[in-house]
N, C-alpha and C positions, 0 to 999 in steps of 0.2 A: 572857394571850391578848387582845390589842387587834385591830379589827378587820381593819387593814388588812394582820395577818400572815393570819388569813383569809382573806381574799380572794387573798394571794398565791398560797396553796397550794389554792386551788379549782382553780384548771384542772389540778393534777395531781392531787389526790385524785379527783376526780368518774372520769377514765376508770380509773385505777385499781380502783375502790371498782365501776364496773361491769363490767368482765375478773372481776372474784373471784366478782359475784352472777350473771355467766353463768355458768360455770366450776362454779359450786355447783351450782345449776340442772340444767346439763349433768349432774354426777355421781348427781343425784337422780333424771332422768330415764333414763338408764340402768342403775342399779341396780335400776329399775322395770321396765325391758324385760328383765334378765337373771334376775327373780324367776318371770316369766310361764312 
């Protein structure tokens, strides 16, 4: 892993990697409204 393969794939991992930690997020925060 050299750097500049890094950098290649930051602009697609980054919005990837935040869609899943909303996504999670989401799943957590509704499994919290439908326990209430």
């Amino acid at each position: 892993m050299n750097a500049q393969y890094i950098l290649d794939w930051m602009p697609l991992v980054i919005p990837v990697g935040a869609i899943v930690f909303i996504v999670v997020i989401a799943r957590k925060a509704s499994k919290i409204d439908a326990e209430k």
